[in-house]
C-alpha positions in Angstrom: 0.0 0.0 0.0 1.7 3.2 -1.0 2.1 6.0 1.5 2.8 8.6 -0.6 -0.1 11.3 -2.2 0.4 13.0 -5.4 1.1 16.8 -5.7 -0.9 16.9 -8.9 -4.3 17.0 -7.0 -6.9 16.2 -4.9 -7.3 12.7 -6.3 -4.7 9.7 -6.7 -5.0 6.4 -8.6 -4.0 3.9 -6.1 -5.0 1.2 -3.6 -5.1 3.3 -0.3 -7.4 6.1 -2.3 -10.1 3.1 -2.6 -9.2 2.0 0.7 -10.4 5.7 2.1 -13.0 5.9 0.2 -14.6 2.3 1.3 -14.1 3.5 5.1 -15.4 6.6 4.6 -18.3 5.1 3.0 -19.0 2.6 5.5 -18.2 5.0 8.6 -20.6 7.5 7.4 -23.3 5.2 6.8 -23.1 3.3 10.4 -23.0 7.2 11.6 -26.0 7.7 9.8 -27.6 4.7 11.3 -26.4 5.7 14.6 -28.1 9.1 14.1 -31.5 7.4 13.3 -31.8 5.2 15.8 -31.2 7.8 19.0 -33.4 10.6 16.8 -36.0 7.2 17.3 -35.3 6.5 21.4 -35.5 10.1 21.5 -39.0 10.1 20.9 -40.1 7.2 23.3 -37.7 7.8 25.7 -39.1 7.3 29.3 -39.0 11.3 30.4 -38.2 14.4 28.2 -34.5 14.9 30.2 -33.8 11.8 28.4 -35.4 12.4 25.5 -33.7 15.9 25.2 -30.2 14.0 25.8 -30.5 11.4 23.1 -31.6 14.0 20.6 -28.2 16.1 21.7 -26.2 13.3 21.0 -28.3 12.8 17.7 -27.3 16.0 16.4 -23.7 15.6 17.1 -23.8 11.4 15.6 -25.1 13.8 12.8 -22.5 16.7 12.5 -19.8 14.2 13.1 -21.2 12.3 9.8 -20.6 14.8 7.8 -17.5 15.9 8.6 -16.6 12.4 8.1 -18.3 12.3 4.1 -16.2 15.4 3.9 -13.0 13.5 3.8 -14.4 11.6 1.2 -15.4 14.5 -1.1 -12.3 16.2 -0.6 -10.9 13.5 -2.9 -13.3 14.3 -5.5 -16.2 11.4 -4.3 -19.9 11.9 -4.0 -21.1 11.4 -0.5 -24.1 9.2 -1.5 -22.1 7.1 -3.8 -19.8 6.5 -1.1 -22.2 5.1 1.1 -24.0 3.6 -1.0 -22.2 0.3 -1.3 -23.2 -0.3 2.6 -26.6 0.9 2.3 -28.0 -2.6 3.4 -24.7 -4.3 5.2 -26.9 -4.1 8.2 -30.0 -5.4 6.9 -28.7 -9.3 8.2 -27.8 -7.7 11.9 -31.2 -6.2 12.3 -33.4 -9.3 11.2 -31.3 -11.1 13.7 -31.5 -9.0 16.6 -35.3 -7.6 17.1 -35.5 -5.5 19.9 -38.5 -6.2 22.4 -38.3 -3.1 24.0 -37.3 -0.3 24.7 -34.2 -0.3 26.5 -33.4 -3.7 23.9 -33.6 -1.2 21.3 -31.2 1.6 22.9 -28.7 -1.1 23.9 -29.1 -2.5 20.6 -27.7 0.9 19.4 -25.1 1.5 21.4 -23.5 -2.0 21.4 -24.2 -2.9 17.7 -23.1 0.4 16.4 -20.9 0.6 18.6 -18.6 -2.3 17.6 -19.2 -0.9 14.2 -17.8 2.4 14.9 -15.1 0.6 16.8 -14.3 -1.4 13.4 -13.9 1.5 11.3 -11.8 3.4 14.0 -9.4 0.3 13.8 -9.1 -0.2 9.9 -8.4 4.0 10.4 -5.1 2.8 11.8 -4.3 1.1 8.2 -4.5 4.3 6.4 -1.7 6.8 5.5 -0.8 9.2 8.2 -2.1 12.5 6.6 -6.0 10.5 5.7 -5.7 8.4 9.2 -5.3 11.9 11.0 -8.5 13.3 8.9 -10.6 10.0 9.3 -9.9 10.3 13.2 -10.6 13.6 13.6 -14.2 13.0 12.5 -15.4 9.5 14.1 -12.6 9.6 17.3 -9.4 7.8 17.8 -11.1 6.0 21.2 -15.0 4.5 22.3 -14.2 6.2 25.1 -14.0 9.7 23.7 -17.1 9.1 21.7 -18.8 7.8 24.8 -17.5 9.4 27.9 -20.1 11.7 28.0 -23.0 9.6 25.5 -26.3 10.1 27.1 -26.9 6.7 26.0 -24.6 5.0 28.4 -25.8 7.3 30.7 -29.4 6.5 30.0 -28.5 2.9 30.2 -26.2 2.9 33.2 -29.0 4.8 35.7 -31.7 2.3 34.2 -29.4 -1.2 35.5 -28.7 0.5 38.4 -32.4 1.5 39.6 -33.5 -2.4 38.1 -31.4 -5.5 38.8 -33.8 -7.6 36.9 -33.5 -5.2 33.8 -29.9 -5.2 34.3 -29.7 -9.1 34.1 -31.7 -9.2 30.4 -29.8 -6.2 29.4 -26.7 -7.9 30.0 -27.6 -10.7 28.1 -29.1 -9.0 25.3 -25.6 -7.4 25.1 -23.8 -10.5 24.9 -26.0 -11.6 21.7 -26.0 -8.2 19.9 -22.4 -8.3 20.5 -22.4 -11.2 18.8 -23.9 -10.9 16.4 -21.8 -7.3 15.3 -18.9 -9.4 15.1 -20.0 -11.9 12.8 -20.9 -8.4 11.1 -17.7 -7.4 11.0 -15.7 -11.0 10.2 -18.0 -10.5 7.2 -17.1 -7.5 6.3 -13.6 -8.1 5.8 -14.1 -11.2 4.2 -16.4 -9.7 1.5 -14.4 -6.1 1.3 -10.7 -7.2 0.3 -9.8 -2.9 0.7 -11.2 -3.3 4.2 -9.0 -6.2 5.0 -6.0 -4.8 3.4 -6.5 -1.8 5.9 -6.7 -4.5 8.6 -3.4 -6.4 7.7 -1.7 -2.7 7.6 -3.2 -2.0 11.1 -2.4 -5.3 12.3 1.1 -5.0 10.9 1.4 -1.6 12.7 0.7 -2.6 16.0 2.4 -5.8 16.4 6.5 -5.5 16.5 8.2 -5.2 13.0 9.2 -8.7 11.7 6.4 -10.6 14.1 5.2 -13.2 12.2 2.4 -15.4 12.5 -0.5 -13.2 13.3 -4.0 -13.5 12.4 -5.3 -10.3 11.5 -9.0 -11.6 11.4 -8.6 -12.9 14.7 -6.5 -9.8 16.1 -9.7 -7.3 14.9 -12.3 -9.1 16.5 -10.0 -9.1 19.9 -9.7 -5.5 19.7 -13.3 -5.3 19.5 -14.4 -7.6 22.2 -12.1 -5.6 24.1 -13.6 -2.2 23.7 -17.1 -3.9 23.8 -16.2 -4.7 27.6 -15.2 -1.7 28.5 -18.5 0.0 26.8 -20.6 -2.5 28.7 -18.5 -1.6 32.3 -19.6 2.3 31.7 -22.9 0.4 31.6 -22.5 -1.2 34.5 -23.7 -4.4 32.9 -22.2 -7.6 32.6 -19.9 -8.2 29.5 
């Protein structure tokens, strides 16, 4: 994967230019999921303080989005073409995880998309310094930036604390939606070799130079388990 840009303009023939333009497609688009789904809770949230938090957080999932497309346009791409290759990645992940309520649906959100955003933070690591930087500075280098102050997790957190019962389902709700969004993501960079080639670079990146032997399949979905633990602990639920 080259690392070099071209002088000549805003555009570049070469892998890591499709690489970009395939994460920036599929970040936007879970962003824009992510931005549907609270505007939804926001509405049938159990009290208007909550209902005014999740649409906060709504607006932001949504500014963040497009400063995120406009790293993609900046190369000369249209935003909806670039998302439009992911328009139904989801689809499979829904039809397998219905919500039955409620608080199934916001947990839904903010583990499932959260893995997803997770994902596309990670394969941000494969990219060239100078589009790594700009990918970053739209979606977050950590979950725990996006999230330290996520009315969501908030929402959630107060919730299992007030109701051990509702904390126990939540919990296991969790641990099928998480699931689930990694056999999302396995599939991903099966299906999406410019995905997986920003994987191996990531993978390669973090492990010591000349360490052989490493599963870079295997190495992504640790790193998301990983931060999935730590998003359920700000829960307070059960990983």
């Amino acid at each position: 994967m080259s690392e070099q840009r071209s002088s000549t303009g805003p555009t570049t023939a070469g892998a890591h230019d499709g690489a970009l333009a395939e994460l920036v497609g599929l970040a936007g688009y879970v962003e824009l999921r992510t931005f549907g789904l609270l505007a939804a809770h926001a509405v049938g949230a159990p009290d208007l303080a909550g209902a005014q938090q999740l649409a906060r957080v709504a607006g932001r999932v949504l500014r963040r989005q497009e400063e995120l497309l406009a790293v993609g346009t900046a190369q000369g791409a249209d935003e909806l073409s670039l998302m439009e290759p992911f328009r139904h990645v989801l689809d499979p992940f829904d039809e397998r995880t219905p919500a039955s309520s409620w608080w199934e649906g916001l947990l839904k959100g903010v583990v499932g998309h959260g893995v997803a955003g997770d994902l596309c933070r990670l394969l941000a690591r494969g990219l060239p310094a100078q589009d790594a930087a700009a990918v970053g500075a739209a979606i977050g280098v950590t979950d725990a930036e996006r999230e330290h102050d996520d009315a969501a997790t908030v929402l959630v957190r107060s919730a299992a604390q007030a109701d051990a019962v509702l904390a126990s389902r939540l919990a296991l709700w969790g641990r099928r939606v998480v699931g689930e969004s990694l056999t999302l993501a396995q599939t991903l960079l099966a299906q999406r070799p410019a995905l997986a080639g920003l994987a191996r670079e990531a993978a390669r990146r973090f492990h010591q130079p000349g360490e052989a032997g490493v599963d870079v399949t295997a190495w992504v979905l640790s790193e998301l388990t990983a931060e999935h633990t730590r998003r359920m602990d700000r829960m307070g639920l059960a990983a």
